[in-house]
C-alpha positions in Angstrom: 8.6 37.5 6.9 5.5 38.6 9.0 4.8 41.3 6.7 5.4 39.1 3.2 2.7 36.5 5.1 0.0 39.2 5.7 0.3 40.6 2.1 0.3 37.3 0.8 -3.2 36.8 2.5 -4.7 40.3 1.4 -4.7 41.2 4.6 -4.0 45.1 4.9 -2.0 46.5 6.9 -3.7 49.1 9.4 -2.8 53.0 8.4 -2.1 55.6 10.9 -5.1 58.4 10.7 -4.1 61.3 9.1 -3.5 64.8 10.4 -5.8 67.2 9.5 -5.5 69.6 6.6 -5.7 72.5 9.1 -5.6 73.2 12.6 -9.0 72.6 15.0 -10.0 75.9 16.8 -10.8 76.0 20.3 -13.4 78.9 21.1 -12.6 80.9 24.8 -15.2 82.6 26.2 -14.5 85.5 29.1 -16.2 86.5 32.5 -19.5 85.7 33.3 -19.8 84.4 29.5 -20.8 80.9 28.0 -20.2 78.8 25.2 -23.0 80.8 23.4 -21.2 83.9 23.1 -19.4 82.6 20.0 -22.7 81.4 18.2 -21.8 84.2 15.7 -18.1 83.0 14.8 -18.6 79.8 14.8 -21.3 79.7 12.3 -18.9 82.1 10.4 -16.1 79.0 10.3 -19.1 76.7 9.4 -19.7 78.8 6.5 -16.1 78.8 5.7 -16.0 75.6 5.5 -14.7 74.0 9.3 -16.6 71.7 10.3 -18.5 71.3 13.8 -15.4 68.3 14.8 -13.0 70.8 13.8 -14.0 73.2 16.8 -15.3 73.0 19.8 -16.5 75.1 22.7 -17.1 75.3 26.6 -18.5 77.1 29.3 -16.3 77.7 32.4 -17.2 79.2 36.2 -15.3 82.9 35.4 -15.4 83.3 39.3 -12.8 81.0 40.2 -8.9 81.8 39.4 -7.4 81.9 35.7 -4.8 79.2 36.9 -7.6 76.8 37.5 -9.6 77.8 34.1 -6.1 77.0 32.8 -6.1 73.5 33.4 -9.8 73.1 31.9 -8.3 74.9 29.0 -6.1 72.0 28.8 -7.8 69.5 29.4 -10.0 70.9 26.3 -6.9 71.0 23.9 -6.0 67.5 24.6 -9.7 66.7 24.3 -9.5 68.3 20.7 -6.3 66.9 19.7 -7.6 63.5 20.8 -11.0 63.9 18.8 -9.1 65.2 15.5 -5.6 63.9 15.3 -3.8 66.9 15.1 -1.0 67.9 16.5 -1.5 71.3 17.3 -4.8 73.8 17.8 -5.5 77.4 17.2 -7.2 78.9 20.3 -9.6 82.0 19.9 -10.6 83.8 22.9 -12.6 86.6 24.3 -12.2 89.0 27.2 -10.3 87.1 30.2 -10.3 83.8 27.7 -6.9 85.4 26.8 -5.6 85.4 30.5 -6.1 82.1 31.2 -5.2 80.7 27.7 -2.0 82.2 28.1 -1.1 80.6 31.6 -2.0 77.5 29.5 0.6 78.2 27.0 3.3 79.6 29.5 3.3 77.3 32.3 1.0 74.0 31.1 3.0 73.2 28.2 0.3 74.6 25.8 3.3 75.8 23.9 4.1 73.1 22.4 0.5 72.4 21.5 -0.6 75.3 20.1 -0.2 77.0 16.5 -2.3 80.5 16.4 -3.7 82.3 19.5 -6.1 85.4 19.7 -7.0 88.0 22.4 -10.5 89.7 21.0 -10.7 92.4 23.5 -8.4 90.6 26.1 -7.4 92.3 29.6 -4.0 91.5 28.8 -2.6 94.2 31.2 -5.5 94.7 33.0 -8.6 96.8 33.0 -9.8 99.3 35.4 -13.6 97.7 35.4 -12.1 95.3 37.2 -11.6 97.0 40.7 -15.5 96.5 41.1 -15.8 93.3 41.1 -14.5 90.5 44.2 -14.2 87.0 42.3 -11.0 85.8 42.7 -10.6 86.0 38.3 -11.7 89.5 38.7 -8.9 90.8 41.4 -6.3 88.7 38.4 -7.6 91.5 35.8 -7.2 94.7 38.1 -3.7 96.2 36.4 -0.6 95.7 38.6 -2.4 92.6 40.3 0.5 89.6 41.0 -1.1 87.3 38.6 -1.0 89.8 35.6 3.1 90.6 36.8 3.6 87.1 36.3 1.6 86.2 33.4 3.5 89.0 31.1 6.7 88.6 32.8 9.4 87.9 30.4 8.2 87.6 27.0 4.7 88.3 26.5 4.1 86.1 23.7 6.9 83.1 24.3 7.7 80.2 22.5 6.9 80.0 18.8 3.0 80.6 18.8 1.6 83.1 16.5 0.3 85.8 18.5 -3.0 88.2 17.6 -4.6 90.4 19.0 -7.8 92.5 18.3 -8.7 96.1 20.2 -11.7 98.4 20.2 -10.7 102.1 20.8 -14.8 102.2 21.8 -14.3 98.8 23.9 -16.4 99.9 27.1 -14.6 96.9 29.7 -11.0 97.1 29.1 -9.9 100.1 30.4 -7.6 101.7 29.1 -8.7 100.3 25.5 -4.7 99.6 24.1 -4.6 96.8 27.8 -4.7 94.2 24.5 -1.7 95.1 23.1 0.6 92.4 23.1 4.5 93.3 22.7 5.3 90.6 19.6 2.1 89.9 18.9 -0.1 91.2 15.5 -2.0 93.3 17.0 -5.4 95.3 15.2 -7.1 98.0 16.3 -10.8 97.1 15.2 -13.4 100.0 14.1 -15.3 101.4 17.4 -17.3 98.7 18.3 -18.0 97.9 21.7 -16.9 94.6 24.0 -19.4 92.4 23.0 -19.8 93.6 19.6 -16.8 92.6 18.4 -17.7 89.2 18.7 -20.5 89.9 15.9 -18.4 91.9 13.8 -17.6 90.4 10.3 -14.6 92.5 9.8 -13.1 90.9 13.2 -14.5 87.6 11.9 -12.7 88.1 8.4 -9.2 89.3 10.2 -8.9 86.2 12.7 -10.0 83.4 10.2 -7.1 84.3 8.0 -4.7 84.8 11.2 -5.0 81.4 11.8 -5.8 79.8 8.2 
């Protein structure tokens, strides 16, 4: 009877907002970087047609622990699911971004709230440069350290996320170059480019917009 009444009076009836046509990307930059270290991606998406509400992007302090950059990752996914209405994101990351994305995903529910992921140049198993550096995120990235044991304990890539990766054979940070590599993940050896440069690579650009189209 309610509803007869307020179509009687022309009043309409308020619509749920629709999901978006595709999934927001959230940019993660890695040690000692900034938001600004994805300037060249993200005015790649732009030019493919995201728009600047379908993305977003942060800085983080890269000297404390991944597990707390884990929770700010979080708190930027629900920020972005929030601002857009989807249901899911697809996170892209850089360097450590990877480590602490994937404690998001494996022990913050980010599982469930993620579609596509991708390591550009990730320490997934560690890298050697790390034994010269003391921040607490840096001792995470030295291979065999407790945090990594946990992180890829198990399943590396869990739950029903699709998994990318990216690796330079030229990549002058992780040490050895193949610490990327991802068992059940798509994982790309790039051309040699080096750490940073594969963030301004158009052939990296071109492979991870249509991972996560």
């Amino acid at each position: 009877m309610v509803a007869t009444a307020t179509a009687s009076l022309g009043i309409a009836t308020p619509q749920a907002a629709a999901a978006p046509a595709r999934d927001p990307i959230l940019f993660v930059h890695g040690w000692q970087g900034s938001a600004s270290n994805w300037d060249y991606m993200w005015s790649r998406f732009l030019g493919a047609g995201y728009s600047a509400g379908e993305m977003a992007r942060f800085s983080y302090n890269s000297a404390q622990s991944n597990e707390d950059i884990a929770l700010e990752v979080k708190a930027q996914v629900d920020a972005l699911r929030a601002k857009t209405g989807a249901a899911k994101v697809d996170i892209i990351t850089h360097s450590m971004g990877g480590l602490n994305s994937r404690w998001y995903l494996k022990n913050l529910d980010g599982l469930n709230f993620v579609d596509d992921w991708v390591s550009i140049g990730g320490p997934n198993h560690g890298t050697d440069v790390a034994n010269g550096c003391l921040d607490a995120s840096c001792e995470e990235m030295r291979p065999g350290s407790a945090f990594l044991a946990e992180l890829n304990n198990g399943d590396e890539t869990p739950g029903k996320v699709n998994y990318g990766t990216w690796w330079s054979p030229c990549d002058e940070i992780i040490n050895p170059d193949q610490s990327t590599i991802l068992s059940g993940a798509t994982n790309t050896q790039t051309l040699c480019l080096t750490h940073l440069g594969l963030l301004s690579s158009s052939p990296v650009f071109d492979g991870v917009r249509d991972f996560v189209k």
